[in-house]
N, C-alpha and C positions, 0 to 999 in steps of 0.2 A: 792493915789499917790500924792507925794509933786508938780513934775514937772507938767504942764500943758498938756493936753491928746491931741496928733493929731489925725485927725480924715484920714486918704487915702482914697481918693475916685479913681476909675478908671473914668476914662475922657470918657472910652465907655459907662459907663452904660445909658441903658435908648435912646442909641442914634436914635431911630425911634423919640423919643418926643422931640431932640434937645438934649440930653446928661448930663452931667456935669453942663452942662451950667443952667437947669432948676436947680440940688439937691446943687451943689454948694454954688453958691448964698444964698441960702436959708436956707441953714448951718451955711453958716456966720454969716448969721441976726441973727442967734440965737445966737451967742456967741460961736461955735464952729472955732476952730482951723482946717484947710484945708489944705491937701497936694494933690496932683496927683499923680498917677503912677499906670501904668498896672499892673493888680494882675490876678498872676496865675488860681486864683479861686476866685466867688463872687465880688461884686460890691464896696463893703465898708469894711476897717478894723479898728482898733483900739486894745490898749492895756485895762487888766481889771485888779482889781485886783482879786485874784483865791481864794481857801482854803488853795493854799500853795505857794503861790507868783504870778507874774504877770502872765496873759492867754492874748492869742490873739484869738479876737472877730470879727467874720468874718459876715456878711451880704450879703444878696442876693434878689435884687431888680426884679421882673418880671411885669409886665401889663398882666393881664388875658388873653389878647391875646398870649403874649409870652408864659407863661405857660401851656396853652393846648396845642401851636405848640412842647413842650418841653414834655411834656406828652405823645401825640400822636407818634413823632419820638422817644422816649427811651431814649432824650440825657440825660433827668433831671435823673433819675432814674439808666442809664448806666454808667455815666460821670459826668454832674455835684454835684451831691449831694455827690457820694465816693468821686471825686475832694477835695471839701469844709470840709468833714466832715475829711480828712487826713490833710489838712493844717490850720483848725485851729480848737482851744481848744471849741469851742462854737460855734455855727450858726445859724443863723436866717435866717426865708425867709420874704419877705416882697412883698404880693401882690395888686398890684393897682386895685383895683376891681370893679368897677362897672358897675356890671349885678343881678341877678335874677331868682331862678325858672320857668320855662313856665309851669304853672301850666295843662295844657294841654296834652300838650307834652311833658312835662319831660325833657324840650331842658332845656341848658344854655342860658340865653338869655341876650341884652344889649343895647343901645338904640342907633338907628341905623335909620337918615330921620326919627328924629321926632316920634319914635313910638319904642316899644321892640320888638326887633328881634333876633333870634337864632343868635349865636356867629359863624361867616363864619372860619371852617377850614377845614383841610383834610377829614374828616368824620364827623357826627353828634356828636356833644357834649354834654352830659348828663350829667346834674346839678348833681347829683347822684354821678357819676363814678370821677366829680371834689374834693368830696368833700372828698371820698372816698382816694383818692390819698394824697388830704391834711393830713389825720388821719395817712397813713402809714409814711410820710414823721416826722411826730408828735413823733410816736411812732421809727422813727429811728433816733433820736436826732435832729431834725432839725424843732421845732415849727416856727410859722408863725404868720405873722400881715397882718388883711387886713384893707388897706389905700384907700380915693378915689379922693388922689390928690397927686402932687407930692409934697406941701404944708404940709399934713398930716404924708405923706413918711418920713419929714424932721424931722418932730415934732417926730414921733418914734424915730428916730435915734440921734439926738440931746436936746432930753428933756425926752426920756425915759431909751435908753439901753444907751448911754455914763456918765450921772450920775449915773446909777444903778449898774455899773461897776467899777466906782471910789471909791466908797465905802469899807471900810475893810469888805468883806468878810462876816466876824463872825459877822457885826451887822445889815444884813441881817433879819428882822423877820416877821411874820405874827402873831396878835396878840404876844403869847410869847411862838411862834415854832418856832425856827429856820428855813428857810426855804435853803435846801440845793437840789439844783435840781439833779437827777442821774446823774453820771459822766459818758458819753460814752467812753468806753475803746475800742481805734480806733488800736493801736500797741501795741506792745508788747515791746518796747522802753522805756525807765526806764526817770526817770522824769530829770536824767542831759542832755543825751542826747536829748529830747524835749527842754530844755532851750536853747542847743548849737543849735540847729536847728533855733527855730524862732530867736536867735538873730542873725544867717545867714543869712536869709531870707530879710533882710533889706540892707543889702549888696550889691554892684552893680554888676549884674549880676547873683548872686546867689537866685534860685530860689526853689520850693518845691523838685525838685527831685536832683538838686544839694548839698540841704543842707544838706542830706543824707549822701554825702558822705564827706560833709565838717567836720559832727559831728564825722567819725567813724575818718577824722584825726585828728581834735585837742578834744580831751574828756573835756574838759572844757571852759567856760566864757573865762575866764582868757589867758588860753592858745592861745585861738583863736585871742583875740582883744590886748594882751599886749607882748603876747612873740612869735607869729607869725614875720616871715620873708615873704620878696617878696619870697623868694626860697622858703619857706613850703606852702604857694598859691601856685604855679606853677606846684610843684610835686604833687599838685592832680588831677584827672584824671578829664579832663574835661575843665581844668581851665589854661587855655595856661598865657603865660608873661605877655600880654597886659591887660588879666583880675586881673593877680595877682597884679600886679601896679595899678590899679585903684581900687581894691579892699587896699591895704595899705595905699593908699591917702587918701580915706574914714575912713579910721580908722582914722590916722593921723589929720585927718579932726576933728573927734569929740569927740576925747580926751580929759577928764575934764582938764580944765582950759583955754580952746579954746572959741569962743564963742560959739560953741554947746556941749553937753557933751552924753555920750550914758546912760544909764541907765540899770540897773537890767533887763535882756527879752531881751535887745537890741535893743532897743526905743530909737531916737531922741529925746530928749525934744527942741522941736519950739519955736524959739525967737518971730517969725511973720509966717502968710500965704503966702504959696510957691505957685504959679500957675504954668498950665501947661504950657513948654516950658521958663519958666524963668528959665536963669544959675545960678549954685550955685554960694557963692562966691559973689567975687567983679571982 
């Protein structure tokens, strides 16, 4: 990619260990470009480039605590994972982990007053039955890193999957195989309407299940960002006057020759770092 890659972070992630606030920072230090905003699904996004034009790369931050309480209640499994793996082209999970077999017991264990001790949740946790869960999750499009800082967390994200993304595609290699990972085939949605989607999705207001029906009315790039009316936002269902005018401002907003421009996927390219709750604009 010529433009410089933003990296969205959601301002919740992580919020038991202070949030944003910790992976932020620390994205920066690395030379990563930073925005905010609540995402529908996963912690972190960014644009890649694909085997056939840009893909958006989605991320999903847990603390091995989070992930057993996410395990044990169904939401990872029920919610967030179909969630993540419908709204974006790629996904990763990223676990903060530091615990241990209890060789003993079999327990999941973590160091807890100075000593390792079983991991406190709803029921007994079994190093086993964790790692077990990771492997399905693996085999359902959604491999994993384990991290044991939010430091480490940064360094993945910032010095492994954002450069490895920027890259064309095709000169991806190991030794001299190609290295092309299986394509999870998540719809049945034909690859313009995916483009018309995620470049909705950046949109104010418009979200994974709005963008749905943003793509069935306008069938193109084009259509949506250059030959859209306030009137053809409006008359989509969902999407009343008030969001259609701030949706056309937006556009308006980042039309090449402005100081932002949208790009190919429908990606800002960032002049500078936006924080959370700074207005756009001047």
């Amino acid at each position: 990619m010529d433009d410089p890659v933003i990296v969205t972070l959601d301002p919740r992630v992580g919020s038991k260990r202070g949030g944003s606030h910790d992976l932020g920072p620390r994205l920066i230090e690395l030379g990563v470009l930073v925005d905010t905003a609540v995402l529908d699904f996963g912690d972190v996004m960014f644009l890649g480039e694909g085997p056939s034009g840009p893909v958006t790369i989605g991320v999903e931050v847990k603390t091995i605590g989070d992930l057993v309480n996410g395990i044990q209640s169904g939401r990872l499994a029920g919610h967030q994972f179909p969630g993540l793996r419908e709204a974006y082209d790629r996904v990763y999970l990223i676990v903060e982990d530091v615990s241990r077999l209890g060789r003993k017991s079999g327990l999941l264990e973590v160091p807890r007053g100075g000593a390792w001790r079983p991991l406190k949740a709803g029921r007994p946790v079994f190093w086993a039955d964790v790692e077990r869960f990771l492997v399905g999750a693996t085999e359902a499009g959604i491999p994993h890193w384990r991290t044991r800082s939010t430091e480490e967390t940064a360094r993945v994200i910032g010095q492994v999957l954002v450069p490895w993304w920027q890259k064309p595609y095709d000169q991806h290699a190991i030794g001299n195989v190609l290295y092309e990972p299986p394509t999870l085939q998540l719809t049945k949605e034909d690859e313009v309407t995916q483009r018309v989607r995620r470049a909705a999705k950046v949109l104010p207001g418009i979200g994974n299940d709005r963008s749905k029906t943003v793509a069935q009315a306008f069938r193109s790039i084009w259509n949506m960002i250059a030959l859209s009316t306030e009137a053809d936002w409006s008359a989509i269902p969902g999407i009343g006057a008030p969001m259609a005018r701030s949706i056309r401002e937006a556009i308006h907003a980042e039309i090449p020759g402005r100081r932002r421009r949208v790009r190919a996927g429908g990606a800002a390219a960032p002049t500078r770092v936006r924080h959370a709750g700074e207005r756009q604009g001047r």
